[in-house]
Every structure is written in structure tokens, then in C-alpha cells.
C-alpha positions in Angstrom: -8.1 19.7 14.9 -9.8 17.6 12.2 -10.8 20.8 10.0 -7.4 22.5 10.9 -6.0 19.1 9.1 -8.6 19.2 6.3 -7.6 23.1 5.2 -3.9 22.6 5.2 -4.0 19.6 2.9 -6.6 21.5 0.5 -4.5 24.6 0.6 -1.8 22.7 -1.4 -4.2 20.9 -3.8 -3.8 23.0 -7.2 -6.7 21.7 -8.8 -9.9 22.8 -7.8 -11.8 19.6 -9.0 -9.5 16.9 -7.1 -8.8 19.5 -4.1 -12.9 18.7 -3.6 -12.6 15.2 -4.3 -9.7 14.8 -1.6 -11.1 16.8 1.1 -13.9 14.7 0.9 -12.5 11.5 0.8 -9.9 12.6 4.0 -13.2 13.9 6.2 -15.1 10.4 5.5 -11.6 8.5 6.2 -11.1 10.9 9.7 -15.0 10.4 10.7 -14.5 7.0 10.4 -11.8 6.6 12.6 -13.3 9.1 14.8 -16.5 6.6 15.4 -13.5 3.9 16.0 -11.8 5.7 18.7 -15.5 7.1 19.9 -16.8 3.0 19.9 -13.8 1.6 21.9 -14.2 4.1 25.0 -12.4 7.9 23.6 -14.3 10.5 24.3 -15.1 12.7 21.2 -12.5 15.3 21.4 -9.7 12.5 22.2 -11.1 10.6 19.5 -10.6 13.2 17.0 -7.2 14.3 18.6 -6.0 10.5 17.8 -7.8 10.2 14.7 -5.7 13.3 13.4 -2.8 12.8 14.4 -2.4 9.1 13.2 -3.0 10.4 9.7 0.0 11.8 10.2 1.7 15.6 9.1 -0.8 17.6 6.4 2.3 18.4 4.0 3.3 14.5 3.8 -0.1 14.0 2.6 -0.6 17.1 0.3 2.2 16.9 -1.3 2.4 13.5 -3.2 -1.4 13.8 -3.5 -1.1 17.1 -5.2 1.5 15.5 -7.9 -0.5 13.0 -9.0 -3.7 15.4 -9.3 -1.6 18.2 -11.0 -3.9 18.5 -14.7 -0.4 18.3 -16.5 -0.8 14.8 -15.5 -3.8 13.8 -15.6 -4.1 13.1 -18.7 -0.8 10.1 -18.6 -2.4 8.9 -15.4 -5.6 8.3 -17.1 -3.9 6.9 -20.0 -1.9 4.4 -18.0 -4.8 3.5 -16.1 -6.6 2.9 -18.5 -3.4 0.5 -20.6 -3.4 -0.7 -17.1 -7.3 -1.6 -16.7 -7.2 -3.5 -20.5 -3.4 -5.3 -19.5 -5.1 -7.1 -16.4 -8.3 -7.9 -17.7 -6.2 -9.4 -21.0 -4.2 -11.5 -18.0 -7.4 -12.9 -16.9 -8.0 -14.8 -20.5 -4.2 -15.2 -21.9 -1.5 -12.9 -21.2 1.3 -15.0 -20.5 3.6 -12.6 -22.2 2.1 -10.0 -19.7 4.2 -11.6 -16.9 6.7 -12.7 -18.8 8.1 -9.4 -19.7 8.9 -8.1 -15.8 10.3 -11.9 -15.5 12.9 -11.5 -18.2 14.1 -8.3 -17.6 14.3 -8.8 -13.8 16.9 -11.0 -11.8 14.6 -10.8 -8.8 14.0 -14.3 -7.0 10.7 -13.4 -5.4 7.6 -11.7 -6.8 4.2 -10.9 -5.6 1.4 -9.0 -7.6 -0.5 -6.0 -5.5 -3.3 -4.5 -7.2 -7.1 -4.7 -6.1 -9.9 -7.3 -6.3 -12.4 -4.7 -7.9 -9.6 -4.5 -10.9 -8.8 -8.0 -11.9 -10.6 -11.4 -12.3 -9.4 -14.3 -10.3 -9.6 -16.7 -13.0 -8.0 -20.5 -13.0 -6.5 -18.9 -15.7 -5.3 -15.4 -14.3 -3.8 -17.8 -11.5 -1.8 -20.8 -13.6 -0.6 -17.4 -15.7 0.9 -16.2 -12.0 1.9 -19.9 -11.5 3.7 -20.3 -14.8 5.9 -17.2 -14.7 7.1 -17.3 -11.1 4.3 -15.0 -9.2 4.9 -15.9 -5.9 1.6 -13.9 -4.2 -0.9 -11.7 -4.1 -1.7 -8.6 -2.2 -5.4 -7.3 -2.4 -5.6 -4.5 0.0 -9.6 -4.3 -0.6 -10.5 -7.8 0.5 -10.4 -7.9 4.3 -9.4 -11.1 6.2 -13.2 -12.0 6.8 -13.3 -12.4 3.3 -10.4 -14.3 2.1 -12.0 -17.7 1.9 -13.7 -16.7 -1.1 -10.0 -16.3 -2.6 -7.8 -18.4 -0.5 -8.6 -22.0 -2.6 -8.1 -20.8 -5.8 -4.9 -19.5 -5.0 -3.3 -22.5 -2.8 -4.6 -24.5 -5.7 -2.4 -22.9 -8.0 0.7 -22.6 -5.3 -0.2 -18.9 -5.3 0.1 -17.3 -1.9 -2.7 -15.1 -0.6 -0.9 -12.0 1.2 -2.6 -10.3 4.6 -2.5 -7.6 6.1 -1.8 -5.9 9.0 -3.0 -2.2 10.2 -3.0 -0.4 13.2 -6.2 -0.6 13.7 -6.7 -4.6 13.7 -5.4 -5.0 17.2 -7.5 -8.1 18.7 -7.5 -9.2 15.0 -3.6 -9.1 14.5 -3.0 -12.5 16.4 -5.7 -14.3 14.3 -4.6 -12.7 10.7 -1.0 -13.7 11.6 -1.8 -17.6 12.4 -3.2 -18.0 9.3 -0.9 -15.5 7.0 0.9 -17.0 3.8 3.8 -16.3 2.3 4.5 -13.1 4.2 2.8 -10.3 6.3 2.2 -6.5 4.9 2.0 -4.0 7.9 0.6 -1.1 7.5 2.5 1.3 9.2 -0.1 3.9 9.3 -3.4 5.2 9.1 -4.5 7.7 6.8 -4.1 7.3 2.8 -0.7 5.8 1.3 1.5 8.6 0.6 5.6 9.7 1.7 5.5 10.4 5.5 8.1 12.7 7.3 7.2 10.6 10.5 5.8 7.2 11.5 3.8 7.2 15.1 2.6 3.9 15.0 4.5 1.6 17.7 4.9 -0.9 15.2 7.6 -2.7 17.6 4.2 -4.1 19.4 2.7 -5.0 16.1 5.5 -6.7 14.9 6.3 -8.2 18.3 2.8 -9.7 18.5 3.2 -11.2 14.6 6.4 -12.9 15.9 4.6 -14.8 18.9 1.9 -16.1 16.1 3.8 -16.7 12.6 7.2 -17.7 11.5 7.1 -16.4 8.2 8.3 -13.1 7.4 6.6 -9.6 7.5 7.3 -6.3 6.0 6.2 -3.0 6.6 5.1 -0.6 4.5 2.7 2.7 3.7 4.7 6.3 4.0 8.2 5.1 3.5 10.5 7.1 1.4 13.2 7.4 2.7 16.4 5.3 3.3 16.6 6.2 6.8 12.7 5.6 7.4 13.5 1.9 4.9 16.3 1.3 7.8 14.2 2.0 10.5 11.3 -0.3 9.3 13.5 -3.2 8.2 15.3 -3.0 11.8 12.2 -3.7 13.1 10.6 -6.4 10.6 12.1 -8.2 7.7 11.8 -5.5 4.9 10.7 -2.5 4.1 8.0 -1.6 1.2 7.6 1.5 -0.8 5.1 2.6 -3.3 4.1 6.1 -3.4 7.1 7.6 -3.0 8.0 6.0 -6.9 5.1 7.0 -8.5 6.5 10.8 -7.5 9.3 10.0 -9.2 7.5 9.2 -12.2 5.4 12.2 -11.7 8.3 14.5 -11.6 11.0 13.1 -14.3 8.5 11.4 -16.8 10.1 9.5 -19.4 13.3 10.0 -18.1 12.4 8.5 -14.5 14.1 5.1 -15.1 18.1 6.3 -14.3 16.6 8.5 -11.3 14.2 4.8 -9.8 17.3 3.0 -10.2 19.5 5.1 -8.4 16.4 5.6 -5.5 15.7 2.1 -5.7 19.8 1.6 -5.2 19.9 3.7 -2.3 17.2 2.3 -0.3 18.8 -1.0 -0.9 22.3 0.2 0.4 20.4 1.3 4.0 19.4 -2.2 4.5 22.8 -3.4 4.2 
């Protein structure tokens, strides 16, 4: 089942370089959770059955993974992550005007910052720069809970709130994380990587029920939502919905002409929740 996965998502990989990369990446992600399921009492073959199957359906994963490895875009990618890379390590000694630029131009209330640890540089400075232009959190999807303590003063010092997350797999784990959550909770709807899913599995309903019993403050779900239907379903059941991936198709596909066709995505989902 695992290899049956493995070949239908490298079939639709165009190039041969990343089509290698990926595979490999999705085997060590699936073996991983294999050992999980194998560790807690499944048998091999159940474990693997699970393990598959929680990554969700092959073309949901090939397709938005295929996009952003296409060569015609590699080379923007590279580019913005590189402007990207330079921008945050320039908001770690003065950038200011970094921030203030999506604060201008938005008339959002709320804003939180989700990158990763191993891209930016917790400063005092990086932090009073959140402070100052109305960052509200943080999400760092690479620091687990166990290690949050070696963030969590620096940002309550600067009124900057440290995001957690939830996954499927935290189960014993979820009732701690959501005692000692801030600002609010990200649940991960899925295993597998981030991508647009056709269907969510997960009985998040338990999740989400187990948050409430623990935490007042709000949570969200998010990871394979594209859809206003799916944003619907997932804001029915928590207090918002979150969606990444699925814009960064968009952006893929229309270039720089994406902004009229985000807005009008961006507008729909919204409507859904109404």
C-alpha cells in the first residue's frame, strides 16, 4: 500500500530531480509513522494501512507538489526565497518598515507571523519589531511543545504570543499543549505534508472536543484546505479555518497577475463562513 502510494505521487512529478527528492522525503515521512502505529500496538500491515491512508489521496498530494517543482518555476521560487531568507534576517537587526508595509495596506485586526525557527533569529529586537507594528503571534511549526521554553519568555516579554500546535498524532499530548496554549490553537488536520486535500479523515470533532474541555481561547484548523466547502466544514467545527498551500498554487499558476484571482479566492472562502 505504502509503495502503491509512493509510485502514484512520483508518476505526476515532472521533474526528475524533485520527483527523487519527494519520493524520498514521503517514504521517510510514511516509515515514520509506520514505527508510530507499529510502537503503540498495530501490527505491521495495519500500521502501514493507517499510515497510508492518513496521508491522505496520491493526486491531492502530487498535484500542488508538482506546481511548485515545475523548472519554469524554479527559478522565481528560488528567487523569492532567497528575497525572503535576506527580508527576515534584515527584521532580526531593523526592519521596521518590513512589517510596516503588510500593516498599512491591510485593515486586518489580528496578525500572526508563521515561518520557521531554522529561518529567523528571535532577537529582543526581531520581537519589539513584532511588538511595535501589531504582530499579535507566532507560529513555528519546527519547534515542538518540549521545546518552547526556550522561546516562550522572550515572546511574553514583548506581549508576543507563542502559537501551538495540535496534530493527530499528539493524542495524550493534546490536553497538556492546550492548557498552556496562547493566543490561539493551530490543528493540524492531517498527517502527511501540507498540500490541497480532496478529503479530511481525521476526526477532528474529538480533537477539538478535547481542546474545549482544556482551553478557552480559540483554535483553528488548518493543513489541506482549499476549498470553501472544506473552510465551512472546518470552521463548523472550530473557530476558523487556515489555508496556505492552496494560495501558493495560485501564485504558481497566474504569476504576476495572481493578486485579482487571491482576492476573489480569498473572498469566497470568507463568504462560506458567513
Amino acid at each position: 500500500m505504502k509503495n502503491k502510494f509512493l509510485d502514484k505521487v512520483a508518476e505526476q512529478i515532472e521533474d526528475e530531480r524533485s520527483r527523487k527528492l519527494i519520493t524520498a522525503e514521503l517514504e521517510s515521512h510514511l516509515l515514520d509513522k509506520i514505527d508510530y502505529y507499529v510502537d503503540i500496538g498495530y501490527s505491521k500491515e495495519e500500521a502501514e494501512k493507517r499510515a497510508t491512508e492518513e496521508m491522505g489521496n496520491p493526486d491531492d498530494t502530487a498535484v500542488p507538489l508538482n506546481a511548485l517543482h515545475q523548472n519554469k518555476y524554479r527559478g522565481i521560487f528560488t528567487f523569492i526565497c532567497l528575497v525572503a531568507v535576506i527580508a527576515l534576517f534584515m527584521a532580526t537587526v531593523n526592519a521596521s518598515p518590513l512589517f510596516c508595509y503588510v500593516a498599512e495596506y491591510s485593515n486586518l485586526t489580528h496578525y500572526a507571523m508563521f515561518d520557521f525557527w531554522s529561518l529567523i533569529i528571535l532577537t529582543a529586537r526581531f520581537l519589539s519589531n513584532c511588538r511595535d507594528v501589531g504582530i499579535d503571534g507566532l507560529i513555528l511549526p519546527d519547534v515542538p511543545y518540549e521545546e518552547k521554553e526556550e522561546f516562550l519568555p522572550a515572546c511574553r516579554k514583548y506581549g508576543v504570543d507563542f502559537v501551538s500546535l495540535i496534530a493527530p498524532t499528539s493524542e495524550n499530548r493534546i490536553a497538556m499543549i492546550a492548557r498552556e496554549a496562547e493566543g490561539f490553537l493551530y490543528i493540524v488536520s492531517s498527517l502527511g505534508v501540507t498540500g490541497e486535500r480532496s478529503e479530511i479523515k481525521t476526526d477532528l470533532a474529538s480533537i477539538v472536543s478535547l481542546v474545549r474541555e482544556n482551553t478557552d481561547i480559540p483554535c483553528a484548523i488548518g493543513f489541506g484546505i482549499s476549498t470553501p466547502e472544506q473552510a465551512k466544514k472546518m470552521a463548523d467545527l472550530s473557530d476558523g479555518a487556515i489555508v496556505g498551500s492552496a494560495i501558493v498554487k495560485l501564485l504558481a499558476q497566474y504569476g504576476k497577475d495572481v493578486p485579482e484571482h487571491i482576492g476573489a479566492y480569498v473572498k469566497n472562502m470568507k463568504d462560506a463562513l458567513r
